[in-house]
C-alpha positions in Angstrom: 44.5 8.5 31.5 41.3 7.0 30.7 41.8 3.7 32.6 42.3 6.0 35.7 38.5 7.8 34.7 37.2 4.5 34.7 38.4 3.0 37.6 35.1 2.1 39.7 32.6 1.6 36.4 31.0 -1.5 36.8 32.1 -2.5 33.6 35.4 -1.1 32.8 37.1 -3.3 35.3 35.3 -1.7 38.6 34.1 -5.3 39.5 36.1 -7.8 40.7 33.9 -10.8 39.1 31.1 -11.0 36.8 28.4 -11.6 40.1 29.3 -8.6 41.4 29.4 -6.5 37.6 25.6 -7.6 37.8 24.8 -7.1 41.4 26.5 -3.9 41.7 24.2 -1.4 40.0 21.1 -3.1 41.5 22.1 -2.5 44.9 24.1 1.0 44.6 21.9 4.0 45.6 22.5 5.9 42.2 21.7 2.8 40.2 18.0 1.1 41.4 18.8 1.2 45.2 16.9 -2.5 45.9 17.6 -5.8 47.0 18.4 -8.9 44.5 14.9 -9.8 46.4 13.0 -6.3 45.7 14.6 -6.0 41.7 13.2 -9.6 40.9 9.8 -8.6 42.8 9.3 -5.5 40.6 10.2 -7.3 37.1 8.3 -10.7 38.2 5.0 -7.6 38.1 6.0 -6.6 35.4 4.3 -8.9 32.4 6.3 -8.1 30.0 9.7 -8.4 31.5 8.0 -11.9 33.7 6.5 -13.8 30.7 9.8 -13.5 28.2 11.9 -14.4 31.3 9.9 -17.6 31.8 9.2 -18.4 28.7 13.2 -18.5 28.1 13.9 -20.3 31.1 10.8 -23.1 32.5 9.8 -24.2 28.9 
């Protein structure tokens, strides 16, 4: 019974691979609506989201 209330939840088994489980509430209109493009534009302004990201990742 439950399985068949989760069926489509990104993370109860709604996405086929792990790409699309992170992709999938970015782009869905209930979720943030945007582009991969426009999601990384709007943290990348965001100081605090932009500096921990590259500290973490260019240093």
């Amino acid at each position: 019974m439950m399985e068949a209330m989760c069926m489509g939840s990104f993370g109860m088994g709604g996405a086929p691979t792990l790409r699309d489980q992170v992709l999938q509430p970015i782009q869905d209109e209930l979720e943030m609506n945007a582009s991969l493009e426009e999601a990384m534009a709007k943290l990348e302004a965001m100081s605090k989201y932009r500096d921990p990201i590259y500290a973490g990742f260019w240093h």
